[in-house]
N, C-alpha and C positions, 0 to 999 in steps of 0.2 A: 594417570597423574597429569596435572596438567603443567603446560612449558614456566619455565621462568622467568616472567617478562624481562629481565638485563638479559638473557644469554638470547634473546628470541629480536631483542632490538642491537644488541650489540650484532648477531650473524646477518640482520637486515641492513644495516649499515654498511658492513663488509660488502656485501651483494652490491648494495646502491650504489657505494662509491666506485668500482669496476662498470658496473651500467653507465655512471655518467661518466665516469670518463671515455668511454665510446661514444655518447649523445658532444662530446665538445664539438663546438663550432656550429650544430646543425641551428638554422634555423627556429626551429621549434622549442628546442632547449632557451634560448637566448630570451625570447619570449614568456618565460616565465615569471610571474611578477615577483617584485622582492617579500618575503614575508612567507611564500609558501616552499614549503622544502618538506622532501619524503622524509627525512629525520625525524622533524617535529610531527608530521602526520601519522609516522607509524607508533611515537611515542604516546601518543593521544589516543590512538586506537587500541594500544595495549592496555593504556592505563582506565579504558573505559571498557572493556570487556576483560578487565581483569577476574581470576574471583572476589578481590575486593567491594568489585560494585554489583555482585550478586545476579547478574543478569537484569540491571535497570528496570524491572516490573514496578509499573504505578503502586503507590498507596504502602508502599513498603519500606524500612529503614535506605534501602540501594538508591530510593527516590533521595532521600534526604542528602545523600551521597553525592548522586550523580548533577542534582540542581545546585546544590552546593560548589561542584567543582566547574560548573559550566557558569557559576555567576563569577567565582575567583577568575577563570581564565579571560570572562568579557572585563573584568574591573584590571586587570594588569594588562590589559591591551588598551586600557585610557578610554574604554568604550563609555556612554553616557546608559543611564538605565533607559529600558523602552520602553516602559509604561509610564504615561503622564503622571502617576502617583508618584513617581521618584524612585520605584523598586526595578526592579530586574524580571519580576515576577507576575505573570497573569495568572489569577487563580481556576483553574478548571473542575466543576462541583461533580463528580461521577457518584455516580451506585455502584457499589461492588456484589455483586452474584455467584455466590459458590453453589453451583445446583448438583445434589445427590439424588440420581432418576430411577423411578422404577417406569417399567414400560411390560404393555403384555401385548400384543397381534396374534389374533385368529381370524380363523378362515373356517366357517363353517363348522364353528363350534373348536375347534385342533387347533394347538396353540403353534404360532410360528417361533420355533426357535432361533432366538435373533439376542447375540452377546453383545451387550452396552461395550463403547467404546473398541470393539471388533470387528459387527458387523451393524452396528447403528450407535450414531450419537443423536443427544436428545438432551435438550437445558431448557430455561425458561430465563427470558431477561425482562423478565416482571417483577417489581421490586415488592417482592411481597412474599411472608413464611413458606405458602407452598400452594401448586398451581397444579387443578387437576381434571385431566383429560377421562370422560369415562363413556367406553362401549362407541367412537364415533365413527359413524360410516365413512370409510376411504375412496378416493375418487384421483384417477390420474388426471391431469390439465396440462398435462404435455407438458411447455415449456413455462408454462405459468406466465403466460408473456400476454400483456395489454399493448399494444403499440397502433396506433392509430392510424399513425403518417403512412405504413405498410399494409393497412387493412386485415392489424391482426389481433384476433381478443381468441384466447386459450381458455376461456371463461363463458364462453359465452350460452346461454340458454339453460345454465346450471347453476343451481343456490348454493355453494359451498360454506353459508354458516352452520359454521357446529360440525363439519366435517374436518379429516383429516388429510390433505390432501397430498398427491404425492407429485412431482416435479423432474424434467429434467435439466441438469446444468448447462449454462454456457446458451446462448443463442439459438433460435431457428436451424439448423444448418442445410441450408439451401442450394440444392447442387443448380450450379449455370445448365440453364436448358440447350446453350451451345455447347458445353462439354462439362458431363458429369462427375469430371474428376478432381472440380473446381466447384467453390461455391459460387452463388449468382451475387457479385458484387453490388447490386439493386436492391438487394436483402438485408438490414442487420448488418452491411457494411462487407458483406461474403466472409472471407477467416479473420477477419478484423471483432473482435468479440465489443459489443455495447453496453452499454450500461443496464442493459436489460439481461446480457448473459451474467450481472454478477450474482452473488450469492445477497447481498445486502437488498437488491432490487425486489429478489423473489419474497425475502418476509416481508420487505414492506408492502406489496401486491398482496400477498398474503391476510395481511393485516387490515388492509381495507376492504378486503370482500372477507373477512368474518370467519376467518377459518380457522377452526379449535387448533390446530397443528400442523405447519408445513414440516415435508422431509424432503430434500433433495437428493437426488441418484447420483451416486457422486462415479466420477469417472476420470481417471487421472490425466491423462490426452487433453481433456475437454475441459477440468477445472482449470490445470496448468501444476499440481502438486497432486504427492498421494493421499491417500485416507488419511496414514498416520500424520501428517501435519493436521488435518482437521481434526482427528483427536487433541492434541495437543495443545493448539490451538481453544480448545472447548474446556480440559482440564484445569483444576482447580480457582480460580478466583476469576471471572471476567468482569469488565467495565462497560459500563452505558451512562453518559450525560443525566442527571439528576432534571427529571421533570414533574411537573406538577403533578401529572395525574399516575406519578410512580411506575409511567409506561405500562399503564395497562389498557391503551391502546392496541400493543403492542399483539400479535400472534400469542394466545397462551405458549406454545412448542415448539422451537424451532429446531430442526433435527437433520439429519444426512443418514443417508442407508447406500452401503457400497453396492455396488451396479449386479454380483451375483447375487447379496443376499434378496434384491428387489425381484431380479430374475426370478427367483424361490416365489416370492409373495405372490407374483402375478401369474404362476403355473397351476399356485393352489388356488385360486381365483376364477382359474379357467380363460388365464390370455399368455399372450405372447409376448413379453417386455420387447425385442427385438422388432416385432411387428408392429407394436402400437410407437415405437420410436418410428417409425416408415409412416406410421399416420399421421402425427403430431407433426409432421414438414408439410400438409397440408393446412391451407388456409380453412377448409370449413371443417376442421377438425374439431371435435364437442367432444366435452369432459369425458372418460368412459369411468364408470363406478364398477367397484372394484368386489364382484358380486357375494358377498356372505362375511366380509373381510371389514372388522372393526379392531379398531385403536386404541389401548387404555395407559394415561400417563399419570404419576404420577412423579411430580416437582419440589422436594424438597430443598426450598433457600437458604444460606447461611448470609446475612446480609449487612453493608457495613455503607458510611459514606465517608467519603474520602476528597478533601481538597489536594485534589493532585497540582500541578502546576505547569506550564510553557512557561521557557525563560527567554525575554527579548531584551537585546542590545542596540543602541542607535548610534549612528555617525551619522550627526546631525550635518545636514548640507549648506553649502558656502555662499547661497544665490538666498539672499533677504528676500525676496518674491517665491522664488520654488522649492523652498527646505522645507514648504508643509507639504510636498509631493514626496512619495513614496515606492524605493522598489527595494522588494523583500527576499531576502535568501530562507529558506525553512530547512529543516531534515530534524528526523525525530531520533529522540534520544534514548526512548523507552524498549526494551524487548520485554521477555519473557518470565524471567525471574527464575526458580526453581521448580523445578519438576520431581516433587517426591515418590511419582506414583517410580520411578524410573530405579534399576538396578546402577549402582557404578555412579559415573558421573550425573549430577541432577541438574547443573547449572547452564541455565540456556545463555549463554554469554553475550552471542550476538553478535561477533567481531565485525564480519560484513556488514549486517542487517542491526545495526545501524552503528554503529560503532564508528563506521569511516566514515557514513556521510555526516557524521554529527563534528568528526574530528574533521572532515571539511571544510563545516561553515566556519570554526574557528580559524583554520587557513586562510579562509577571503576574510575573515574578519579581521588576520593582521594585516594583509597586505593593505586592506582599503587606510589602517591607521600608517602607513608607510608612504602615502601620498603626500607630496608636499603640499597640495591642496585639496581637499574634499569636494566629491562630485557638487556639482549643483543643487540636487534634492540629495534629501534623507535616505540612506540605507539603514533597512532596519535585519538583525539576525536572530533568525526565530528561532528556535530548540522547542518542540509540540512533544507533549506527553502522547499517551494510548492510540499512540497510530497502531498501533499490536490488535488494538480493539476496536479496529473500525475507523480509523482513522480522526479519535475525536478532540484530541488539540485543537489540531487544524480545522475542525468542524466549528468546534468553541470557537476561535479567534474568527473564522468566516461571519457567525453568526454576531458575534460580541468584538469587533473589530476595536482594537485599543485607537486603528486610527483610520481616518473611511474612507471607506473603497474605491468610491469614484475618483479618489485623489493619491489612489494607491497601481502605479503603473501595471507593475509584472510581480509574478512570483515564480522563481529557480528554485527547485526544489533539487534535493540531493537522499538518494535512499540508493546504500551499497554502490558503492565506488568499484572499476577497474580495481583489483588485485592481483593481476597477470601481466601484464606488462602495456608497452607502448601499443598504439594503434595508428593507421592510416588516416584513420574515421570515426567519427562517434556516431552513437545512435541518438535519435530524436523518437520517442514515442506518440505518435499524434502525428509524425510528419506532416507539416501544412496545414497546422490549426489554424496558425496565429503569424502574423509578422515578426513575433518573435524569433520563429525557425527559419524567417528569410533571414535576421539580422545575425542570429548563431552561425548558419552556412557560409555569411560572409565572412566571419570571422572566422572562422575554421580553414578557408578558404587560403587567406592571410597568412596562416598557420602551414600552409599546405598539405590542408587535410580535409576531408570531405564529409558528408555527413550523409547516413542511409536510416530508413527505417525501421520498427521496431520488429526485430528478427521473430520474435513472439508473439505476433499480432491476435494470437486464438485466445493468451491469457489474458486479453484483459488488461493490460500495464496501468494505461491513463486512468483507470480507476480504480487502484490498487493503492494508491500513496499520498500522500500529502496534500501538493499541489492541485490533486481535484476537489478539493474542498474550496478553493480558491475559485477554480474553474467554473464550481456551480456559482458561485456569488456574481460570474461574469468575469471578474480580474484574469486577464491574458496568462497562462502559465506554463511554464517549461516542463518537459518531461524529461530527462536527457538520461542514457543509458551508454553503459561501455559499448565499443565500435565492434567490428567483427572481424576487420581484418589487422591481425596482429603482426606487426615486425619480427621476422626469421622466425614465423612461425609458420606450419599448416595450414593451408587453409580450412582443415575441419578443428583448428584448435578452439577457438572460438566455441562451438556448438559442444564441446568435450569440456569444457569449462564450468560452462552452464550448466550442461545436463548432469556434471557430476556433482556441481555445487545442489543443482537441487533437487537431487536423489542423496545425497548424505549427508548433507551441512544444514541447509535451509532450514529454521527454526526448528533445529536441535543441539543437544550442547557442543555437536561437533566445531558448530559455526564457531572456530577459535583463530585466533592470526596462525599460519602456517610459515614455516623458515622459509618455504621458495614465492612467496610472494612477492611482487614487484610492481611496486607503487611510481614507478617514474610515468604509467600512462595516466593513474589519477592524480597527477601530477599536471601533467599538461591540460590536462579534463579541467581542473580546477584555474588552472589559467583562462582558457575560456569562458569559463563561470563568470571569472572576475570580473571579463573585460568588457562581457556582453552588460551585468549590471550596471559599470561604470560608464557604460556609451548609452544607454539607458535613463543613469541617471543625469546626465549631460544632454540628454538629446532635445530635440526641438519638437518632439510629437510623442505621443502615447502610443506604446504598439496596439493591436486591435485586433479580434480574431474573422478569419478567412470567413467569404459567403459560405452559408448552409450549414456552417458548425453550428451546433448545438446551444452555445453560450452566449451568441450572439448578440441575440437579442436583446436578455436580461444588462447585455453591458449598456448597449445601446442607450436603452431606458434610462440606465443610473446616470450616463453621462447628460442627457438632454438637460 
């Protein structure tokens, strides 16, 4: 049964106001701007991962709900609409995709036993009745990784159209040839995962050399979550951006197959999955086909279109010359919705994920209306639909920008907030992208608190959320994560937080607010948030991302 949001905000109240009354006097405390307070934060976060709002899944009444209650809180904070139309609302066009899959693998004639959603998943986000794979030869490609700048093609000297191919997650992982207990930082970034270790990179590589059906080896270490979040994740209704050619572009297959049952496939094949991963870390590594071993899918679509929506809010700026310049807070609104295949609870709530960072942005969005005067440029507050699905609000607005980019400073993004209490330090994910993370450090600094990097560096963070949609267009973006070192705490508390958050919560219904939560450190977190966009949008220069990043360039270019 799930808590009763009064008895769950009234026990958090209790807690907080005992917290602060030990935070009086300290410095950091003092520093918080007016407008944000753990009350109204935890209220927001209750009342957005209530069952009320169904688990905020796009395209669904919970949407109507959830946009609804995020235009009323921008409109009683005196905010202005942020879309030049006069609404509150950008329209975001998706395809909805509910695929029922049948799938068969054999190996020399012997069918491989292999249980959809157990030991393989398999959809199709082709927007089209039904999408089908038949008899296709299989072929491993290692890492399925093109990378040039490394002198690495996983592809190479092999025609994978019409075949099915099979992949491993996550990076190259390249042990340093000074000590193999380490990756070689020269590599793919060493334990720093690339955009090339994510899962979105591999179809789309996939999709441009022609391949009837990619499957990834999923590994939970290596992806950074277990199989059953990619089930889940895969279950009933998914979203993709409405395109012309109905994405049939697009890989017919996209699938995952857990690390034993692939072990199985490649025994009955006559290889070694554990050997041929020891090859695949070699640069003149070539396809190896998968001898006798073909793939048959068939893709049944239920399919729908849906104008989902991002909700944006502006505090138009005080400087007649710089209020068409722009710095953006984001954090998405949307989770999961319902999960019927599920016994007992079905409702993915979402409290962390995203729940708080959306009750966030409402945070800076009062405090900025609490200034006696407004920054210099425009701050605008975005709320992006189907980051759940790939992150495509923030795709949409990247692409379809309400206001243009070269004129659009930073983007702060906020996904899952500190729930645990104060910190020493925050995390910065990207450490050292951007002058961004010079001007955060000094701030935090201020604070006297420090800032470290992303304790997670093998998941992948930077291109997991919001803000990299930003990132690719070139606009400088923040990545910021709860710190590590926690006040009167352990110091393995931190890594016991995490790892239990995402072994039991993490997009499942457990992700609910809990009574011992302690919101006084994304409390302070969002002080910095505040202060870094308001110095920002005051400031005298454009932040700019660091030599050799990735982004660079493309900013480069828009600004000339």
């Amino acid at each position: 049964m799930k808590r009763n949001v009064l008895f769950l905000l009234l026990i958090f109240t209790t807690a907080w106001s005992n917290n602060a009354c030990s935070n009086k006097g300290t410095d950091t405390a003092a520093k918080t701007p007016a407008g944000i307070s753990a009350d109204s934060l935890m209220g927001e976060i209750l009342t957005l991962s209530s069952d009320e709002f169904e688990g905020r899944k796009p395209g669904t009444a919970a949407e109507e709900k959830t946009v609804a209650y995020l235009q009323d809180q921008f409109q009683k904070l005196g905010l202005k609409p942020g879309n030049p139309d006069g609404t509150y609302i950008q329209k975001v066009p998706l395809a909805g995709t509910n695929s029922k899959t049948e799938a068969e693998i054999t190996v020399r004639g012997r069918k491989l036993p292999a249980a959809l959603n157990k030991d393989m998943v398999a959809v199709s986000t082709r927007f089209v009745p039904e999408t089908t794979v038949r008899n296709s030869d299989m072929v491993f490609v290692g890492y399925g990784v093109v990378a040039p700048e490394y002198g690495w093609d996983d592809y190479k000297g092999v025609d994978v159209k019409g075949k099915t191919i099979i992949m491993l997650v996550n990076d190259p992982q390249i042990p340093d040839p000074a000590d193999p207990s380490k990756l070689d930082d020269k590599m793919f970034h060493g334990s720093a995962m690339t955009y090339y270790g994510r899962w979105t990179y591999k179809y789309e590589i996939a999709s441009e050399k022609g391949a009837a059906a990619a499957i990834i080896v999923h590994e939970t270490a290596l992806a950074g979550y277990g199989f059953e979040v990619v089930v889940s994740g895969k279950a009933g209704e998914m979203f993709g951006i409405q395109k012309p050619d109905n994405n049939m572009s697009r890989v017919p297959v996209e699938g995952w197959m857990t690390y034993d049952k692939t072990a199985e496939l490649f025994k009955a094949a006559g290889l070694d999955l554990a050997e041929m991963k020891k090859a695949a870390l070699q640069k003149e590594f070539r396809p190896v086909p998968l001898t006798g071993a073909k793939a048959s899918f068939t893709v049944h679509n239920t399919l729908r279109t849906v104008d989902s929506r991002n909700v944006i809010a502006k505090l138009e700026g005080s400087d007649e010359a710089l209020k068409n310049e722009y710095v953006v807070y984001s954090a998405h609104w949307d989770h999961f919705g319902r999960d019927t295949s599920l016994q007992g609870d079905q409702i993915m709530n979402g409290a962390r994920d995203n729940a708080s960072g959306t009750a966030g942005l409402l945070e800076i969005a009062r405090a900025y209306t609490k200034l006696a005067t407004a920054p210099k440029r425009s701050v605008l507050f975005l709320s992006v639909t189907a980051e759940e699905q790939g992150l495509l609000g923030a795709k949409y607005y990247g692409e379809n920008p309400l206001y243009p980019l070269k004129k659009t400073l930073a983007n702060i993004n906020m996904d899952e907030l500190n729930v645990w209490g104060r910190t020493k330090d925050m995390g910065i994910v990207g450490l050292g992208n951007s002058t961004l993370d010079d001007l955060t450090i000094e701030i935090l600094r201020s604070h006297g608190r420090t800032a470290v990097g992303d304790p997670e560096p093998q998941k992948g963070h930077y291109y997991r959320s919001d803000h990299f949609e930003f990132a690719k267009q070139g606009v400088p973006a923040l990545d910021p994560d709860m710190g590590t070192d926690f006040i009167g705490k352990p110091a393995t508390f931190s890594k016991e937080m995490r790892d239990g958050y995402d072994a039991h919560d993490y997009h499942k219904p457990s992700d609910e607010v809990k009574a011992d939560w302690d919101l006084s450190g994304a409390v302070e977190d969002l002080g910095v948030f505040f202060e870094l966009g308001n110095r920002i949008a005051n400031g005298d220069k454009f932040p700019e991302w660091k030599p050799g990043t990735e982004f660079k360039a493309k900013r480069e270019a828009m600004l000339r």
